[in-house]
Each structure stands twice: as C-alpha cells, then as structure tokens.
matplotlib code that plots the C-alpha trace (Angstrom):
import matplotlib.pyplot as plt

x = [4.4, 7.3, 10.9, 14.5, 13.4, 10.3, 7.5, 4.1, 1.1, -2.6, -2.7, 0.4, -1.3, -4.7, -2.6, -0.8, -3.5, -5.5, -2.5, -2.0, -5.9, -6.0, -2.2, -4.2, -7.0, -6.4, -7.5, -6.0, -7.4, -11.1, -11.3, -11.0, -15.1, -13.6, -10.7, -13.2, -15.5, -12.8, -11.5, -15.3, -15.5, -12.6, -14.2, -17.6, -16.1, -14.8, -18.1, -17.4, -19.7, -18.8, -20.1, -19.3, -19.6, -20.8, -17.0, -16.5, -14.4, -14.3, -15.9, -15.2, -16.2, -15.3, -13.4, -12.0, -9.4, -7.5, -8.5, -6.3, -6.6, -4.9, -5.4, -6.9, -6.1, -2.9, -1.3, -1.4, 1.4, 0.6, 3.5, 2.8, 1.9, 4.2, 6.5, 10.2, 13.2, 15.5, 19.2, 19.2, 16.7, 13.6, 10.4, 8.9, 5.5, 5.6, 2.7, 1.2, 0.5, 2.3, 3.9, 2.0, -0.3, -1.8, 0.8, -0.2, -3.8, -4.1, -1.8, -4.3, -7.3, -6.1, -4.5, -8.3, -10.0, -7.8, -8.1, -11.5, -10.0, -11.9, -10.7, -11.3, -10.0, -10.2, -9.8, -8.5, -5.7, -3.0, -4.9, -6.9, -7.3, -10.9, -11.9, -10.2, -12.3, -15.2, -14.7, -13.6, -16.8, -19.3, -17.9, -19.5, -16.6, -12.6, -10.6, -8.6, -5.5, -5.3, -2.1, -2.3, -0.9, 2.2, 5.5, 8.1, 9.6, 8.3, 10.8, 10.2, 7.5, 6.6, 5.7, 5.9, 4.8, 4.9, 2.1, 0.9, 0.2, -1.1, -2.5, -2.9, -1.3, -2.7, -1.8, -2.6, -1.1, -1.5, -0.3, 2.6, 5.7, 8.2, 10.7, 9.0, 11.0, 7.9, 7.2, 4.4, 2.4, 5.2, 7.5, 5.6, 4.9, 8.8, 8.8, 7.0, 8.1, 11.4, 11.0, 8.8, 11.8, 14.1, 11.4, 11.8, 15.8, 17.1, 20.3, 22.3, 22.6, 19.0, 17.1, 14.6, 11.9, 12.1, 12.4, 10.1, 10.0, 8.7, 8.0, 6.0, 4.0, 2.9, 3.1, 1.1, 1.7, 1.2, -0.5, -4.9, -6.6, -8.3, -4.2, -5.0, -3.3, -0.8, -1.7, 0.3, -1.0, 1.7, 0.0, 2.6, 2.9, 4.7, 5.3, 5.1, 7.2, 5.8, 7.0, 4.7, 0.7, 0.0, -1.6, 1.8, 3.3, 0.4, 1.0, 4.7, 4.1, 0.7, 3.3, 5.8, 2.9, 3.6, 1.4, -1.3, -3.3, -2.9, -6.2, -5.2, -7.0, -5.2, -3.8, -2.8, -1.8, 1.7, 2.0, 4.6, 3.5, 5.4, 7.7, 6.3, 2.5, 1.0, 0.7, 4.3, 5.1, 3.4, 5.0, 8.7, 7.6, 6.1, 9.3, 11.3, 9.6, 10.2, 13.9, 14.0, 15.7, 12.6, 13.4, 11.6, 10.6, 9.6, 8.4, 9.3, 6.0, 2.1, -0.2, -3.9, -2.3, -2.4, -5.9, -6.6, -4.6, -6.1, -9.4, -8.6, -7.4, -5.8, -2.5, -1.0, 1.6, 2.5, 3.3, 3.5, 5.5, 7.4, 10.8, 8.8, 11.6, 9.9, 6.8, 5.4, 8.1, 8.1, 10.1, 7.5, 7.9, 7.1, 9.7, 6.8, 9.0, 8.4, 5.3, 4.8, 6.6, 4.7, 1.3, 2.8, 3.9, 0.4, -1.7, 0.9, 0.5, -3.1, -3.6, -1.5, -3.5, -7.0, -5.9, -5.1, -7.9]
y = [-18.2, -16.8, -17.1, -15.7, -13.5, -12.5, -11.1, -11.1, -9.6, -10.9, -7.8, -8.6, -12.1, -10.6, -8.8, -11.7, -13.9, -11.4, -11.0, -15.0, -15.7, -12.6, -14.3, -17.6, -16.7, -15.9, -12.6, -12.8, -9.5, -10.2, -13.0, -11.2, -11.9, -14.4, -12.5, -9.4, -11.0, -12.2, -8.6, -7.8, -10.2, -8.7, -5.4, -7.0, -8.7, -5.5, -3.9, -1.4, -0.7, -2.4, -3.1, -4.6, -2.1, -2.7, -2.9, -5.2, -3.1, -3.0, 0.3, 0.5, 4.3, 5.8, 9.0, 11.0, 12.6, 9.8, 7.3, 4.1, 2.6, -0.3, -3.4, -6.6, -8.4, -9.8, -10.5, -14.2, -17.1, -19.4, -19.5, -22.1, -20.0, -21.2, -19.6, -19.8, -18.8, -16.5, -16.7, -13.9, -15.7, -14.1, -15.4, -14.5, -15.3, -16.5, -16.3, -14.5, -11.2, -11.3, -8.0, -6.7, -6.0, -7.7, -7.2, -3.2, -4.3, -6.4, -3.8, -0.9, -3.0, -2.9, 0.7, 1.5, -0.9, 0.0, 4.2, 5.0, 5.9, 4.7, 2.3, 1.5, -1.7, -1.7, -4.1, -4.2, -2.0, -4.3, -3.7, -1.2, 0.7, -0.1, -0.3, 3.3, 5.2, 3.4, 4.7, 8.2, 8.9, 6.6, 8.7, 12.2, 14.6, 13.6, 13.0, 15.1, 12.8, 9.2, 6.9, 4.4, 1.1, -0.2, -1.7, 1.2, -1.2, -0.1, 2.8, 4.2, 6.8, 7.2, 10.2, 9.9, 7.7, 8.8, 8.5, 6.1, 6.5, 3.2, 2.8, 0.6, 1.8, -0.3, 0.1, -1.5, -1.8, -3.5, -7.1, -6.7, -8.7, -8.6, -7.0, -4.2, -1.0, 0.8, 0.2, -2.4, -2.0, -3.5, -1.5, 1.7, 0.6, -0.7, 3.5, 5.0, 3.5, 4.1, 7.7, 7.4, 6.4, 9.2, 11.4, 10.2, 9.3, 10.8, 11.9, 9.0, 10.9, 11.8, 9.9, 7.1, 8.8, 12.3, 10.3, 9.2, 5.4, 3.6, 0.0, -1.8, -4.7, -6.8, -7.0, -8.8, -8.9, -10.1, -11.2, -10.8, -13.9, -12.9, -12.4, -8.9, -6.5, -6.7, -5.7, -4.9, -4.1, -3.6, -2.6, 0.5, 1.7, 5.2, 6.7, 9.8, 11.7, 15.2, 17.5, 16.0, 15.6, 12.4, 14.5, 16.4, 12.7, 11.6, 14.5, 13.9, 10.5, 11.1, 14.1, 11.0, 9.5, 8.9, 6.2, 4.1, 5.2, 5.2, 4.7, 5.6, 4.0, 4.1, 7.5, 8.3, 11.2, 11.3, 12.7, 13.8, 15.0, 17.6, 15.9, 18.9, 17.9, 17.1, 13.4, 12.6, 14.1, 11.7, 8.6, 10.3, 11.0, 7.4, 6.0, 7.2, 6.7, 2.4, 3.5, 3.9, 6.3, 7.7, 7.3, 9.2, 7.2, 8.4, 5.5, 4.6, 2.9, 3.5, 2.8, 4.0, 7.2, 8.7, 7.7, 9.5, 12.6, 13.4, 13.5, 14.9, 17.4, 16.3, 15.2, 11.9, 9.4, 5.5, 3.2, -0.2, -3.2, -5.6, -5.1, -3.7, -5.7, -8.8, -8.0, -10.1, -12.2, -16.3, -14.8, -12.9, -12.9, -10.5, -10.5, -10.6, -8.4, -5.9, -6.5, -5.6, -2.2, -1.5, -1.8, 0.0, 3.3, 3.0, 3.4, 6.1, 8.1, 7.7, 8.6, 11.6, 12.9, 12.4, 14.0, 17.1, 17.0]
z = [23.4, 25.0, 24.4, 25.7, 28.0, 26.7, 29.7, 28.0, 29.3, 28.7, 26.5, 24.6, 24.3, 22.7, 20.3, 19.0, 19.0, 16.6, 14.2, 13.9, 13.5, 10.5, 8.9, 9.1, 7.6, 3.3, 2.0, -1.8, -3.6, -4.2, -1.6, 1.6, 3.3, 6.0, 7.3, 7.3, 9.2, 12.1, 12.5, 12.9, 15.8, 17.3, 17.5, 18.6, 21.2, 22.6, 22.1, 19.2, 16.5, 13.8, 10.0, 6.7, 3.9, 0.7, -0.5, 2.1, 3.8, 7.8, 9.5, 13.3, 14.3, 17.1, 17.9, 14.3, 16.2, 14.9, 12.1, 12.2, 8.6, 6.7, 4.1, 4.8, 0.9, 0.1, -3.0, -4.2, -3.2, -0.2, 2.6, 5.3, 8.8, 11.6, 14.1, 13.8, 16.2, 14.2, 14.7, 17.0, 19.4, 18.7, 17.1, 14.1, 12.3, 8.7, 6.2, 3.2, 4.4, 7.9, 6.9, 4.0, 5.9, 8.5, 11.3, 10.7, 10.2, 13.7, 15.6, 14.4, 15.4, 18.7, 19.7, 17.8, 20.6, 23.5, 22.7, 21.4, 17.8, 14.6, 12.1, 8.8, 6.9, 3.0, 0.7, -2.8, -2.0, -4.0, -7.1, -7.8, -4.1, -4.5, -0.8, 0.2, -3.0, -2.0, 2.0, 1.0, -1.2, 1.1, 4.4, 6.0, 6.5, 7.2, 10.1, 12.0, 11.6, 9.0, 10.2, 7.6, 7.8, 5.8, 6.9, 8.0, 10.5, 14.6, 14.1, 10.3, 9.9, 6.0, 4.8, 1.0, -1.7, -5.5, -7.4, -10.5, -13.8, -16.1, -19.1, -22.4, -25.6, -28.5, -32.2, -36.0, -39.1, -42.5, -42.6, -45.6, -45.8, -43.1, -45.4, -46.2, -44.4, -43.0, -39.3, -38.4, -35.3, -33.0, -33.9, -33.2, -30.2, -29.4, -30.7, -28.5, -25.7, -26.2, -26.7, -23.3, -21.7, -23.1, -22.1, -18.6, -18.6, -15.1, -13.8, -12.4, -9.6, -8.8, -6.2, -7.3, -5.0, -6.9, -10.7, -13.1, -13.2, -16.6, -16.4, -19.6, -17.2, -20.3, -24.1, -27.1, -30.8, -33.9, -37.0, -36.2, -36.7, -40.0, -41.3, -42.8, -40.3, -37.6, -33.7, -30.8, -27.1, -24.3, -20.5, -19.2, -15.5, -14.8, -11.0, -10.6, -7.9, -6.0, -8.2, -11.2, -10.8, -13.0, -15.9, -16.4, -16.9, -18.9, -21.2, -21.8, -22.5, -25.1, -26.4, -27.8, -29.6, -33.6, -33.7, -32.1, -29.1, -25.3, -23.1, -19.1, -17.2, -13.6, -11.9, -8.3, -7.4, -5.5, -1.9, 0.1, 4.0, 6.3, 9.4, 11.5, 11.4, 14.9, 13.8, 12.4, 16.1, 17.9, 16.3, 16.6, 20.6, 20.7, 19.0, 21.4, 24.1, 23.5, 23.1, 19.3, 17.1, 14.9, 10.6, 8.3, 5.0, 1.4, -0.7, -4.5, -4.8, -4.2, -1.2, 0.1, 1.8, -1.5, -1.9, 1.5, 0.8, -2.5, -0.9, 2.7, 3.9, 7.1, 8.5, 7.9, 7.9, 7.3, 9.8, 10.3, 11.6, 9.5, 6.8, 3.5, 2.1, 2.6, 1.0, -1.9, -1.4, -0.1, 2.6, 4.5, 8.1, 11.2, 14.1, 17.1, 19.1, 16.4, 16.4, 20.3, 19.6, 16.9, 18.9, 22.1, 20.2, 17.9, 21.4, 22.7, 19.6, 19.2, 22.7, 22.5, 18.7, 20.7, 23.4, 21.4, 19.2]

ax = plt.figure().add_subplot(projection="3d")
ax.plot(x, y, z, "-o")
ax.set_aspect("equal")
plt.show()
C-alpha cells in the first residue's frame, strides 16, 4: 500500500482501509443501507454506540464538544474503484464518491473513534438534505461545535455556502392559432423568467458568492392532450447569497409574475460563519501544524452546514479532503496522501475543541 517514500502506520492503514471499503460500497441517493451498515461496523468494532435511525442515517454519540458530521449518498454514475499512481508519484483512489464525500465521511469516522467526539452520517444530502432535517428535529439539544464534511482540500476551511431557492412555475392558456399575437402559456413563462433574470442581473464585477444565481433545471410545453389549451411547466433553482434570506428572493421573483403560478417547494437558508470562532481556529492551528498554509473558503453552492446552522446555534465550519473540483464528475479521485492530512489535522482539531469545551 505504500509508495515513494510513503511510512504508514497500522493506524494510517485502518483509515485507508475504511475509506476504500465505504468508495467500494454504492450509496446512490436513496440506496445508501449497505454502506450505512459498514460504517456501523466500524464504530462497533471500536466499541461505540452506534444506531441506524429511522432515516437511515448513522448516529455514533459520544462527546458534543465536537460533532463530526458528513454524507454517506452519492450522486449517480459508476467509476471503476482502483488505485492509480499520479504523475507526481503519489497514489490516488478513484470511485463514485471518493471525494464527494466519503474521503470526509471515513476520515470523520475515525478522528470521531480515535477522540471520543460524536458523529452523525446523513443521507439524502445530494437531494433533498433529508437525513440532516430528520437529525436536527429527531436530536435533544445542539452541539458545542458541527465540522461538517465536504471537500475544502486538507488545507481549505469553508465557511460559507449560499443558500437555495426552488420552485415550479406552471402556467395555461387557450389553445388558438399560432399566429395569433397574444402570448400562450410558453411564452409567459419564457416572460417571467426573463424578467427573473433582470431582476437578478449582477455587476460583472461582483463575486459569484455574494450574487444571485438563476438557473431554469427543466422545461415542458405544449398543446394538453384533450388539444383545448396550451401548458408550460419549467423546474427553477435560485441561490441565494448572505445578504438575502430566501423569502427576500422568493418575493422578487413572485413580484415579476404577470402570469401563471410559482409553487416553492425547496428553500435553504444561506450561511456565512466568522474566521475567529473557536472551531475555524482549531483547523487553521491543525493546518499548520502538518506544515500547511490554512485557506479560508466561501462556497457558490449548497451543503448540510446550512441545514445545521439554521437550526443551531453553535460554531461551525466545512472540511474535508479531496479537490471539490472533481465532484460529480467521471474524474473523481482522492490523492491518499491528502487523505492522511486530512485525518491527522481532524483528530488535532477535535482534540483541541474537546479539550476546551
């Protein structure tokens, strides 16, 4: 398992052997029961309470000082698992999920075993987050600290996703010919959205983080089946940065309504945490201390943190090995030396948080 100078210890060798068995093992959205129950082996096998929730998410607690908290689902596309050697001479893991999320998942699982903190693993989390509302309104109380796992790379600390706004705008109109000059229902949809947009154009110069993004996801019309009236459905996604709550943006958008209706039926709040908070501290003194140069991250997308900081009121950040780059993509990969960082500064900085709590 080594390569090029690589001196692993048995620990280093547990590690990796969880994160292969949990890349090996599929979790697509909805499908995730067998990789849930390996990572509750894991924990059984180090004698930690552990249970299977009624979401099917993984519950390991221990000491709240600190909850350590990421994804076990993946989004669909099989990648064959194998080990390559990159150009650079070190080896990296390939597979579905290697960095979205399982090399943050398995690296969590064990700072959580090797430090007494708790751990949670949701499910659901590339679709609908359903695993982390299910844990915050199943669990007593809140942490002290959440350090919830994404790709940042070992040295990137997020602290900073924008929020999410999605919703169905449907509209109808009488079936007439096509040259008739009034607008049919595609066009007042085509309408709306493209005074959404103008609603929403930003300054060139304006970072994507802080801007609202509009992005139609899907789009039907036509004639109905009985031929009498003409329908047109288009599925919409807006993020939302800090300085918006996701009702603001919902009322802009309803506000550029002339016709049809829009039923929203996904909102996340966004979230943006302080670098001085006791746990984005830990990680840059953890960072450093394996001879990195901390980065502080503020992402254009969504992730469970802002599940978590809409309902707690505690400290947290986003960590996680693994270029976010990768993600989704047939490229996914996990440099194992990253990998190795990224466990060595999550027990340094969970040791440090319990320590102070």
């Amino acid at each position: 398992m080594t390569s090029h100078g690589e001196q692993l210890t048995a620990d280093d060798d547990e590690a990796r052997e969880l994160l292969f068995d949990l890349v090996e093992t599929p979790s697509v959205t909805g499908k995730e029961g067998n990789c849930a129950v390996r990572l509750a082996a894991f924990f059984e096998a180090h004698d930690r309470e552990v249970w299977i929730d009624d979401a099917g998410n993984v519950r390991a607690p221990a000491n709240d000082g600190v909850l350590l908290t990421s994804h076990i689902d993946t989004v669909p596309g099989e990648i064959p698992v194998r080990i390559e050697e990159t150009d650079d001479g070190e080896r990296a893991l390939w597979g579905r999920g290697s960095v979205d999320a399982k090399g943050s998942l398995s690296a969590m699982a064990v700072a959580a075993v090797r430090t007494g903190a708790s751990f949670l693993a949701v499910v659901g989390e590339e679709v609908d987050s359903r695993g982390s509302r299910y844990a915050v309104d199943d669990r007593e109380g809140e942490p002290d600290t959440v350090v919830n796992g994404e790709p940042s790379g070992w040295d990137g600390i997020t602290l900073g996703y924008r929020g999410l706004l999605g919703g169905t705008y449907v509209a109808t109109s009488e079936s007439g010919h096509s040259s008739r000059p009034e607008n049919n229902a595609i066009q007042d949809a085509m309408d709306w959205w493209d005074r959404v947009e103008a609603a929403f154009d930003p300054d060139d110069w304006e970072p994507v983080f802080e801007r609202v993004t509009t992005k139609p996801i899907s789009f039907e019309g036509g004639i109905s089946d009985d031929g009498h009236s003409v329908e047109a459905t288009m599925d919409v996604q807006l993020r939302v940065p800090p300085e918006y709550t996701a009702d603001q943006v919902r009322e802009i958008a309803d506000g550029c309504l002339e016709g049809g209706t829009v039923n929203w039926f996904d909102r996340v709040e966004p979230t943006l945490q302080s670098p001085r908070t006791p746990v984005a501290r830990a990680f840059r003194a953890a960072i450093r201390g394996q001879d990195g140069e901390p980065r502080l991250l503020r992402k254009t997308g969504t992730s469970d943190m802002n599940v978590f900081a809409d309902h707690w009121d505690c400290p947290m950040v986003t960590y996680g090995p693994g270029d976010s780059s990768l993600d989704h993509t047939p490229r996914e990969h996990l440099l194992l030396p990253e990998y190795d960082r990224a466990v060595a500064v999550l027990e340094t900085a969970s040791e440090r948080l319990l320590e102070e709590a």
